[in-house]
Each structure stands twice: as structure tokens, then as C-alpha cells.
C-alpha positions as CSV (number, residue, x, y, z in Angstrom):
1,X,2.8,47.0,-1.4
2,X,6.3,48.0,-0.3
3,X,5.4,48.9,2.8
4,X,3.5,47.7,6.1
5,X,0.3,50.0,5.6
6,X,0.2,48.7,2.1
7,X,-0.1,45.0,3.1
8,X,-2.9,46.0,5.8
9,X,-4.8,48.2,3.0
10,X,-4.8,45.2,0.9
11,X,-7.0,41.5,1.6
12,X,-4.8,38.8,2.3
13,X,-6.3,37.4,-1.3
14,X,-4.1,40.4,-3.2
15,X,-1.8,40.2,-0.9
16,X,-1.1,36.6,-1.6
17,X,-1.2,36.0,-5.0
18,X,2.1,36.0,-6.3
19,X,3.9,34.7,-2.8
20,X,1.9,31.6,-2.1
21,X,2.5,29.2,-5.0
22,X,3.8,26.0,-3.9
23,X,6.9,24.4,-6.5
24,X,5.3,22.3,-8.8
25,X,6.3,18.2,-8.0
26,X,6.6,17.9,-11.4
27,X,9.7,19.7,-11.9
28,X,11.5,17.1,-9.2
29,X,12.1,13.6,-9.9
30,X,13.4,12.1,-6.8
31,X,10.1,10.6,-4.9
32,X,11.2,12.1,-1.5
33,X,10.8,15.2,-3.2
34,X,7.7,14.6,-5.0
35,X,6.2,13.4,-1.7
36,X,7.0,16.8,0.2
37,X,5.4,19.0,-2.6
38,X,2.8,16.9,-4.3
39,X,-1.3,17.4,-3.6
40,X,-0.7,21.5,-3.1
41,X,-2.5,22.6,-6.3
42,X,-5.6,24.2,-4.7
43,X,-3.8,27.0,-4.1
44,X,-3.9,27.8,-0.6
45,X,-1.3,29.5,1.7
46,X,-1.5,26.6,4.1
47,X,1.6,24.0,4.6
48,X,-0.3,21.4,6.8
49,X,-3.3,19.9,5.1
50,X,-6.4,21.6,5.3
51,X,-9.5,19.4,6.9
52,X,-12.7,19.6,5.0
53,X,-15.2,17.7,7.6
54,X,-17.9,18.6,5.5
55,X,-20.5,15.6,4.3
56,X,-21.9,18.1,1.3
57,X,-21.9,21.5,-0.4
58,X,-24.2,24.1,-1.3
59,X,-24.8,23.6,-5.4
60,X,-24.9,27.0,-6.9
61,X,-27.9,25.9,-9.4
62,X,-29.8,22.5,-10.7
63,X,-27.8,22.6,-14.3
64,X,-24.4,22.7,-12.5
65,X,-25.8,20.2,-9.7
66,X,-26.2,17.9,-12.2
67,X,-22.9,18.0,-13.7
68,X,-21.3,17.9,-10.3
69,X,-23.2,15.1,-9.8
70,X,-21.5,13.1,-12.8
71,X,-18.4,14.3,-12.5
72,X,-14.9,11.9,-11.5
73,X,-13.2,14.9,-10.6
74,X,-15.8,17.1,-8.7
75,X,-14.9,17.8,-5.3
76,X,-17.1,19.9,-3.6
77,X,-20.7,17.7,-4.3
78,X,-21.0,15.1,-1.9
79,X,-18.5,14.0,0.0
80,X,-19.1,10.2,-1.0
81,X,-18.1,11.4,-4.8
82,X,-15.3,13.3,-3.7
83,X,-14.3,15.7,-1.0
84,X,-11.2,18.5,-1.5
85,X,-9.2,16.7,1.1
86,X,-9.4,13.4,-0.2
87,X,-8.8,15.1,-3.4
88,X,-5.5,16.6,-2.3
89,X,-4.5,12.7,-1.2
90,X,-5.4,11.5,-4.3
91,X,-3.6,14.4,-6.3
92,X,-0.2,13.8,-4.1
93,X,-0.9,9.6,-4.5
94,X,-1.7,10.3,-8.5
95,X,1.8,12.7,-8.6
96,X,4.1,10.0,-6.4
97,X,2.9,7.0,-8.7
98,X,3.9,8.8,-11.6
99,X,-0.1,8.5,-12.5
100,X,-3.2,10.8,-14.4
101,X,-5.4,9.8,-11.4
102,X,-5.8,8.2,-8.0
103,X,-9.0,7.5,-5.8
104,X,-8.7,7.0,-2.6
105,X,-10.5,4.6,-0.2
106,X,-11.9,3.4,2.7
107,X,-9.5,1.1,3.6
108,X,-7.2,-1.3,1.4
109,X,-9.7,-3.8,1.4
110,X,-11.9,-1.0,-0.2
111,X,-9.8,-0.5,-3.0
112,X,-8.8,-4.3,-3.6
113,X,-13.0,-4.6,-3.6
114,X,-13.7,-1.5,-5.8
115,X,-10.7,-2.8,-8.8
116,X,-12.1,-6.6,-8.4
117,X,-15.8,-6.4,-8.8
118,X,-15.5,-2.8,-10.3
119,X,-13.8,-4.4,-13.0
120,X,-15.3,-7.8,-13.2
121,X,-18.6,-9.6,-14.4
122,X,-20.3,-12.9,-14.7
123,X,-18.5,-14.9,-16.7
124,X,-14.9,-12.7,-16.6
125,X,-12.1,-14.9,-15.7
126,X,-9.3,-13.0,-13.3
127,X,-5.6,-14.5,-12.9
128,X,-4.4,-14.0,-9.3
129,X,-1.2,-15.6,-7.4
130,X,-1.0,-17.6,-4.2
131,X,1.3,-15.5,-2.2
132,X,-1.6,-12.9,-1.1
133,X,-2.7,-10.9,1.7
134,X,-5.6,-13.3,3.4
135,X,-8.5,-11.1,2.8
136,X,-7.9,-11.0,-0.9
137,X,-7.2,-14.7,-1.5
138,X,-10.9,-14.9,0.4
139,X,-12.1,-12.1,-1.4
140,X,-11.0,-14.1,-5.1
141,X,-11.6,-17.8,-3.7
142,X,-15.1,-17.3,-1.8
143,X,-17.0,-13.8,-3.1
144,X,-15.9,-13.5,-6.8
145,X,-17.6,-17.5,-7.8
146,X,-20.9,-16.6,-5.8
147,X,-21.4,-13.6,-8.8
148,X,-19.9,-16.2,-11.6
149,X,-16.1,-14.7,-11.7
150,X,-13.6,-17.7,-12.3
151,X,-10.4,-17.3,-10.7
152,X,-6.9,-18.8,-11.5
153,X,-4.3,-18.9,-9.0
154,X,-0.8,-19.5,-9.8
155,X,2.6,-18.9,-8.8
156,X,3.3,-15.6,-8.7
157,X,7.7,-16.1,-8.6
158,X,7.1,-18.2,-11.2
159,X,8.1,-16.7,-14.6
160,X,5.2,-16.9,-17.3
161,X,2.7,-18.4,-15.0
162,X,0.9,-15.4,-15.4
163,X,0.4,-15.2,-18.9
164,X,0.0,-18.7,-19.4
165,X,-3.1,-18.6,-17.2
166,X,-4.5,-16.0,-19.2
167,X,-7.2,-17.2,-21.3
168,X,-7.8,-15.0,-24.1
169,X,-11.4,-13.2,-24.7
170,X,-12.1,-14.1,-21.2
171,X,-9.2,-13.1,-18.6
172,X,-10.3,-9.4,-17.4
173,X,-7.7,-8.7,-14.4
174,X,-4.6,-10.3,-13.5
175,X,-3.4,-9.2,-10.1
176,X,-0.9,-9.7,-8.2
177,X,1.0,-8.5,-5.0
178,X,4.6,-7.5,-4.8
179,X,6.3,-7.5,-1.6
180,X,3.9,-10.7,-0.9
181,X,2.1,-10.7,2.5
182,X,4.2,-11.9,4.5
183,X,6.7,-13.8,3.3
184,X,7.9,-11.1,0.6
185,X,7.5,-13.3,-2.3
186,X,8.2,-10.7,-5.5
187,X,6.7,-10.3,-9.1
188,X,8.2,-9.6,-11.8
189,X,6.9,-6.2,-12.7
190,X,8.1,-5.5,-16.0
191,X,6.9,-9.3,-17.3
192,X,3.5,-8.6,-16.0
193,X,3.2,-5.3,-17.2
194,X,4.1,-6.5,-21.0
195,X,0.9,-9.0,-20.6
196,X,-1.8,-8.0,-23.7
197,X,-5.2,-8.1,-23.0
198,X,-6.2,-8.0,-19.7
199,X,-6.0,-5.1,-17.2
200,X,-2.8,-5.4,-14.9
201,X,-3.3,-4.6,-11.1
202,X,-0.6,-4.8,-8.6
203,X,-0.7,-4.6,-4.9
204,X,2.4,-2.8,-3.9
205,X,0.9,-2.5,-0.2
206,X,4.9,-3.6,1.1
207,X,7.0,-1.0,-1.1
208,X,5.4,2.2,-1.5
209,X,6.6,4.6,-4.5
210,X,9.2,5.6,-2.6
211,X,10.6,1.9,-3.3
212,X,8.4,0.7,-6.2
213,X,6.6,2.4,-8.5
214,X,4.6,-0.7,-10.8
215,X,3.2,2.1,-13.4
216,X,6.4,2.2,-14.5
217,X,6.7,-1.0,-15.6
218,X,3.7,-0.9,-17.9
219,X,1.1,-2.1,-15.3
220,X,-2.1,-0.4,-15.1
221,X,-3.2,-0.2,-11.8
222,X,-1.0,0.3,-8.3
223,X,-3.5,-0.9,-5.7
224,X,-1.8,0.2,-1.4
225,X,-3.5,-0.1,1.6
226,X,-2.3,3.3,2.8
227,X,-3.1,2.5,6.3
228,X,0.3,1.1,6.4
229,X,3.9,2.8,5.1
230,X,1.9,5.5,3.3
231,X,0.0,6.7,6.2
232,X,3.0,5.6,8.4
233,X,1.4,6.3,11.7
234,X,-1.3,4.1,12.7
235,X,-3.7,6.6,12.8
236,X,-5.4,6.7,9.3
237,X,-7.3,3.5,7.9
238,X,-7.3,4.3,4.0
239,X,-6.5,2.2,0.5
240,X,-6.0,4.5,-2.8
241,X,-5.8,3.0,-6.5
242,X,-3.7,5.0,-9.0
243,X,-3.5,4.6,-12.8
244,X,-4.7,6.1,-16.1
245,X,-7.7,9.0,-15.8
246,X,-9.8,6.6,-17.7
247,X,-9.5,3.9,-15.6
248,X,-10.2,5.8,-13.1
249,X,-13.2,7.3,-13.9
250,X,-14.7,3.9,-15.0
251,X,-13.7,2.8,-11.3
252,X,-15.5,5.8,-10.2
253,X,-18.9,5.0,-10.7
254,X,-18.4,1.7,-8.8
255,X,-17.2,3.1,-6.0
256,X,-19.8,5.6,-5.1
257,X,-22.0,2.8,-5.1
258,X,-20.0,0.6,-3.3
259,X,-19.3,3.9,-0.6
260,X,-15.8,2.6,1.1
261,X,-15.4,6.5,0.5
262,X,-12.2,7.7,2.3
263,X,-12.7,9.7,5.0
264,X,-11.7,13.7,4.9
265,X,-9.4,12.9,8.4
266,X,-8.2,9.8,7.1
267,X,-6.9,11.1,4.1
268,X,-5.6,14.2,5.8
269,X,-3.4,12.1,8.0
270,X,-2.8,10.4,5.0
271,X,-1.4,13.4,3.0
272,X,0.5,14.1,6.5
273,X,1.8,10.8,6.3
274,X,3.4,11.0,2.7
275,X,5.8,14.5,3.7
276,X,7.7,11.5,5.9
277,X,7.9,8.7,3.8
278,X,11.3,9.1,2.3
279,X,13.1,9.1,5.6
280,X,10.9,6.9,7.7
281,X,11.9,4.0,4.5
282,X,15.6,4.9,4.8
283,X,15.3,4.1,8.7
284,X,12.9,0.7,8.4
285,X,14.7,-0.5,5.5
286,X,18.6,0.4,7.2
287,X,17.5,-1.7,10.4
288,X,15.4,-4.3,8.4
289,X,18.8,-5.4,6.7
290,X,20.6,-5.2,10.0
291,X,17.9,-7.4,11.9
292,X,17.2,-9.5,8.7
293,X,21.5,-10.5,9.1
294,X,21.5,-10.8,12.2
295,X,18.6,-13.5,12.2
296,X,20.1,-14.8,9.7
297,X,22.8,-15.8,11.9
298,X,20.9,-17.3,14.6
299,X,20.9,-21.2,15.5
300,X,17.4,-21.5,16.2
301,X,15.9,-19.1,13.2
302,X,15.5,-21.6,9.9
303,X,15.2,-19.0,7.5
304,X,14.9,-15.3,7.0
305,X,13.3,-13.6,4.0
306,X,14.2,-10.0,3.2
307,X,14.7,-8.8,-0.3
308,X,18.3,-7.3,0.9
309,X,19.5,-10.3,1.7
310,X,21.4,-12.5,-0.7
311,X,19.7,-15.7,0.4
312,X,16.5,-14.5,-0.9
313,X,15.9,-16.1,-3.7
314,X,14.5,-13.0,-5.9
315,X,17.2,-10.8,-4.7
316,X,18.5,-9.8,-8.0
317,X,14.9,-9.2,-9.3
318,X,14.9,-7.1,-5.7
319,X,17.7,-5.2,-7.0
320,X,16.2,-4.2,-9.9
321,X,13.1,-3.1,-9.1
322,X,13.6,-1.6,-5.5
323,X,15.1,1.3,-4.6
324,X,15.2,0.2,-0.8
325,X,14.5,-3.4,0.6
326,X,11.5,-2.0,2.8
327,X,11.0,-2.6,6.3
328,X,9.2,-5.7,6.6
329,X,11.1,-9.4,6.6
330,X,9.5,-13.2,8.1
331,X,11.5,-15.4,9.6
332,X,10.4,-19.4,10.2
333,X,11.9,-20.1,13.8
334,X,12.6,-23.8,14.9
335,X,9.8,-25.1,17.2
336,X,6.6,-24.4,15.2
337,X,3.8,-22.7,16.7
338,X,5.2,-23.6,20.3
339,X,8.0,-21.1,19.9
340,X,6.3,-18.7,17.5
341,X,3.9,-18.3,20.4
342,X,6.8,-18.1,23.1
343,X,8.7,-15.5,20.4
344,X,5.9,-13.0,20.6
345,X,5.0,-13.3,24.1
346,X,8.9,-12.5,24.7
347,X,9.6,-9.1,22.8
348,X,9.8,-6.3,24.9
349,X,10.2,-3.4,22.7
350,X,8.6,-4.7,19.9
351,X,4.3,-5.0,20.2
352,X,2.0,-7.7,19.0
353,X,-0.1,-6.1,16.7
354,X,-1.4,-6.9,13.2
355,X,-0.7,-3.8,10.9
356,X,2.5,-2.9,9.3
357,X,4.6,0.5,8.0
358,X,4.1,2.7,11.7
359,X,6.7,4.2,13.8
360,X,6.7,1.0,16.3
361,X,8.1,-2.3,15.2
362,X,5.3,-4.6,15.3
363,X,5.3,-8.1,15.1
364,X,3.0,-11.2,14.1
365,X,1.8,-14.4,13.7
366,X,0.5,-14.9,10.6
367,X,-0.8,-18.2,11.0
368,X,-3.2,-17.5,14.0
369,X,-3.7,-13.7,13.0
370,X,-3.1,-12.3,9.5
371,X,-4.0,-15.8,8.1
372,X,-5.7,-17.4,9.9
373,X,-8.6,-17.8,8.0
374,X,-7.0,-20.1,5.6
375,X,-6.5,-23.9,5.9
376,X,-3.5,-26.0,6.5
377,X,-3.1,-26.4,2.6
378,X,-3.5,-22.7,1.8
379,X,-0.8,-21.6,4.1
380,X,1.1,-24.4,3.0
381,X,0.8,-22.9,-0.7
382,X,1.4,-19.6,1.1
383,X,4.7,-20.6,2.3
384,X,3.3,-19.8,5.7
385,X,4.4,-22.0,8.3
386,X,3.4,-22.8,12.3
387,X,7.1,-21.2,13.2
388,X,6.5,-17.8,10.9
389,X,6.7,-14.3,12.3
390,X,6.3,-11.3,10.1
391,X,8.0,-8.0,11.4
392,X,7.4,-4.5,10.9
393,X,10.4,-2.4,11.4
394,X,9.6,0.7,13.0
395,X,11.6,4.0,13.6
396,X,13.4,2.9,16.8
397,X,17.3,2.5,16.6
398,X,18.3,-0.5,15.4
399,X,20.8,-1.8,17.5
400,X,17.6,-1.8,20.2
401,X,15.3,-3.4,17.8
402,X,17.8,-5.9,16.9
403,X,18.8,-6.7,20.5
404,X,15.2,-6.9,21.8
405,X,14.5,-9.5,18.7
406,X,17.8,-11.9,19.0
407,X,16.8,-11.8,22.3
408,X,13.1,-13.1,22.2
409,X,14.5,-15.7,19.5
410,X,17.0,-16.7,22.2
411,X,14.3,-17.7,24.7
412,X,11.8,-18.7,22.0
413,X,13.9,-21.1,20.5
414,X,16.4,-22.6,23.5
415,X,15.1,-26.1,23.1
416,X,15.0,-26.3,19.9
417,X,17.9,-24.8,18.1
């Protein structure tokens, strides 16, 4: 095999065997790393992920149809079971979270459905806090009481308000969402993770496992909308759950019938997404801090929350259970909604758009987009006021992102500060 004729005589399959093995993530333990090398086990020669469009497979017989058919792992089925480029997603989520399993979803929303009802019946009780992306509050607050799930809410900075809202027998799921959406309110991971009884979810949409890893911490279930950081690009709408292979599994079942099935483009940008994640966090977070102090600093800005800064008031807890401070902060400007509206209608560089995690720095007004389907007293509780703007640090440099903000503050703000 020495030579050139030998390589021709041979199929690339012989050829190939011993020269295409990818390094195994396991034997790394820095998540940059993990995130280059992880969801490569199917063996294949090719370094960009391989597209499977296909909606279904041929089934070689009726016995082995059937157990393709009930199995969590099966990826060549049906494409609403599993699909093998989902599957790689998953396998690289499962391998960067420091899980057994992942499944991978339609969108966030999907997955925050899927571990809900999945999870919960009639007459379960979940434990939820306050702080929480809008679609999730209404998710707890409006859909879980129509099919007879009781919901707690509490205060999720609070320490022990979780556990003592659990109520014993009955509590099912207690979830909570750390970076809070958006004013970056944080849990305390390793408290809720020591919580007996009840399954533990966390949504860690605002610090990927790059930054935050809550399995670590003894919770059960790491919940992202992946259309944000992990996707990083804004071209892949996707939500993956990660945990234990038997939670998993028992999620499974649910959420073929529920069919927010990730698509097999989705979660290929997806996968693409995760080979960047290291160094697109350094960036965000490195000019996150720099715009977070520099708002900080300006007359008509009333407060900034970032978990970098010292002002925050969970930045020790920050400390401890961050790696980097991410790249989203919210800042409350002076002038209410008058100058929240003049703020966004001022940034140049910066766009008005809703998402979060992409290469452009994006900002938003929560209380007229992100939440504005709760009431005055739920943004209140929130923390979400008329003057709040949540930003999105993109990949831009940050002297540019920081000018182009100050700036817009400046004119949003003049009679006010």
C-alpha cells in the first residue's frame, strides 16, 4: 500500500481504514477542544458535517423494522425518530455537556415543551422561577393548568426558595433558567442540583458548555435553545436537551409524538456551529465586559447587569460557576420607553432583532418584543422595565461596538440624564 498503484488497486474503504479515525473528545477536557472533535463517531473521512436530507430508510426486514421502530438510539428509521445528522448534533451536544445522551429539537421552545409535559401529568406540581424567558413563563402560567399541572413560581436568586416550594410526593420538575432572559438573573447550580426528589432541569440558553455546564453540578437535565450561541449564526432554529440515557429515552417517546423533530440542515449548521464556539465566547464575552463598563459609566444609563461586573449582585456566584461572563448584558436607560425607543432607533452598527448568540450584535426591547406578552406586574416581577435593552454582543471589534452603543445612549438619553 506503499506505493501509488497500491492505493488505486485498493477501494477507498481499505484504503481508509486505519487513516481516518477522528481523536476521540473524550481524551480532552478543555470544552473548546471537546467542541472541535465531538459528534465524529460514524466513522467517516469527512471533516465538515455530512447532510442526510432524507425523511426515511429502506428497513432491511419486518423483525428489524420493528425494533428500529422502538428504538432511542436508531437513526436510520424515520427521520422524526432520529436521523444520522441530528444524531451527530446530539452525540457532540451529549459529549460537550459532559452527558450519556442528548435529543435534539425543533426549536428551544420544542425542547422546553418536550421536558415540561414529557415529564409532567395531571396532578404533578412543577417549581419554576420568575426570571424566565416569556414563552416559558406562558408555557408554565397558561398551558400546564388547562391539563391540571400546578405551578409554583419563586425567586430563582433567592437561596432555598427552590426547595422550599417543593412539595414532597407531588413536585415532578423544578426548572429554572441561568443566565435569566434578559436581565441575567443567576441560579445557584450546585443548590439546585442537591434538591431530592424531583427531576432538575435548567435552561442554560445564555452560557453554553463552553461557560456553564449545569450536569455538573448534579442537575439532571441541561435544556438550550441552540438557535442562539450554540448555533452561533442565525441560520439554524434548533433546542437540544442533554442528560442521563434514561432520561432520555423516557423523553423520547414524547417527543416523536409531539414531532418538533430537528431538522437534518438545522442540526448540521448546528454541529457547524459548535467547531466556533470557544472563540466566538472569548470575543462576545471580552467586548460584553468592555461595553457592560463602559455603560456603566454613562450618566443617562441607571444600571447595567453583566455577570463580569462587580455591581452585579451574583457576581461571586458568576465567578464560580462561569468560565466566561457570556456575551449578553441589559441595561435600564433613564427616560423609560421614550428613550428605550429613541436608543434602538439610534444604533447604527448594532440591528434590532430579537435573537441572541450570532456574529451581529443585536439589540432589544424586551418590553414590547421579547416580553411583551406579559403584564405590567409580570415584567415588574421580571425585573423588566419600560427603559430595558438587552444586547447581544456579536463578533465585531469592540471598540466599534462600544462606540456605536455610548453613542446611541448619548442621543437616547440627552434629556434625561
Amino acid at each position: 500500500m506503499s506505493t501509488e498503484a497500491g492505493w488505486k488497486e485498493a477501494s477507498w474503504e481499505e484504503a481508509s481504514q486505519e487513516s481516518v479515525a477522528a481523536p476521540d473528545p473524550a481524551g480532552f477536557a478543555h470544552p473548546d477542544t471537546v467542541a472541535v472533535l465531538a459528534g465524529r463517531r460514524s466513522g467517516g473521512a469527512e471533516l465538515a458535517p455530512a447532510l442526510f436530507p432524507t425523511t426515511t430508510f429502506r428497513i432491511p426486514s419486518l423483525e428489524v423494522g420493528q425494533r428500529m421502530a422502538l428504538d432511542p438510539s436508531e437513526s436510520h428509521y424515520y427521520t422524526r425518530n432520529g436521523n444520522p445528522t441530528v444524531a451527530a448534533f446530539e452525540e457532540a451536544m451529549a459529549e460537550l455537556e459532559g452527558a450519556e445522551a442528548s435529543r435534539a429539537f425543533a426549536s428551544g421552545m420544542g425542547a422546553v415543551s418536550c421536558v415540561i409535559l414529557g415529564l409532567c401529568s395531571a396532578g404533578d406540581h412543577i417549581v419554576a422561577q420568575r426570571q424566565l424567558y416569556s414563552g416559558t413563563q406562558f408555557l408554565l402560567q397558561a398551558v400546564c393548568p388547562r391539563f391540571g399541572i400546578d405551578v409554583t413560581l419563586v425567586d430563582g436568586t433567592e437561596p432555598g426558595a427552590f426547595q422550599a416550594a417543593v412539595r414532597p410526593g407531588r413536585t415532578m420538575l423544578v426548572f429554572a433558567e441561568s443566565p435569566a432572559n434578559p436581565r441575567l438573573d443567576l441560579v445557584d447550580l450546585e443548590e439546585l442540583g442537591a434538591i431530592q426528589g424531583p427531576l432538575t432541569a435548567v435552561d442554560s440558553t445564555f452560557a453554553p458548555p463552553s461557560i456553564t455546564r449545569p450536569l455538573d453540578y448534579g442537575v439532571d437535565l441541561s435544556l438550550h435553545s441552540a438557535t442562539k450561541g450554540l448555533g452561533g449564526h442565525n441560520d439554524a432554529t434548533l433546542g437540544v436537551v442533554s442528560g442521563s440515557a434514561e432520561l432520555i429515552a423516557s423523553l423520547w417517546g414524547f417527543a416523536v409524538l409531539q414531532g418538533a423533530n430537528a431538522a437534518p440542515f438545522d442540526a448540521m449548521n448546528g454541529l457547524r456551529g459548535l467547531r466556533t464556539l470557544g472563540v466566538r465566547l472569548e470575543r462576545q464575552s471580552a467586548t460584553a465586559q468592555q461595553l457592560a463598563e463602559a455603560l456603566f459609566d454613562h450618566s443617562g444609563v441607571e444600571s447595567v447587569r453583566y455577570p463580569g461586573l462587580a455591581s452585579h449582585p451574583q457576581h461571586d456566584l458568576a465567578q464560580r460557576q462561569m468560565r466566561m461572563f457570556g456575551g449578553l448584558l441589559a441595561f435600564d436607560l433613564a427616560g423609560g420607553n421614550e428613550a428605550g425607543e429613541r436608543f434602538v432607533e439610534a444604533v447604527k452598527l448594532a440591528q434590532v432583532a430579537t435573537s441572541l448568540g450570532g456574529p451581529e450584535t443585536l439589540v432589544t426591547h424586551p418590553a414590547s418584543t421579547t416580553h411583551a406578552g406579559l403584564t405590567p406586574e409580570e415584567l415588574a416581577a421580571a425585573g423588566i422595565g419600560p427603559g430595558t435593552i438587552r444586547v447581544s454582543v456579536g463578533l465585531e471589534h469592540g471598540d466599534d461596538v462600544v462606540a456605536d452603543l455610548v453613542h446611541a445612549a448619548d442621543k437616547a438619553t440627552a434629556e434625561f440624564a
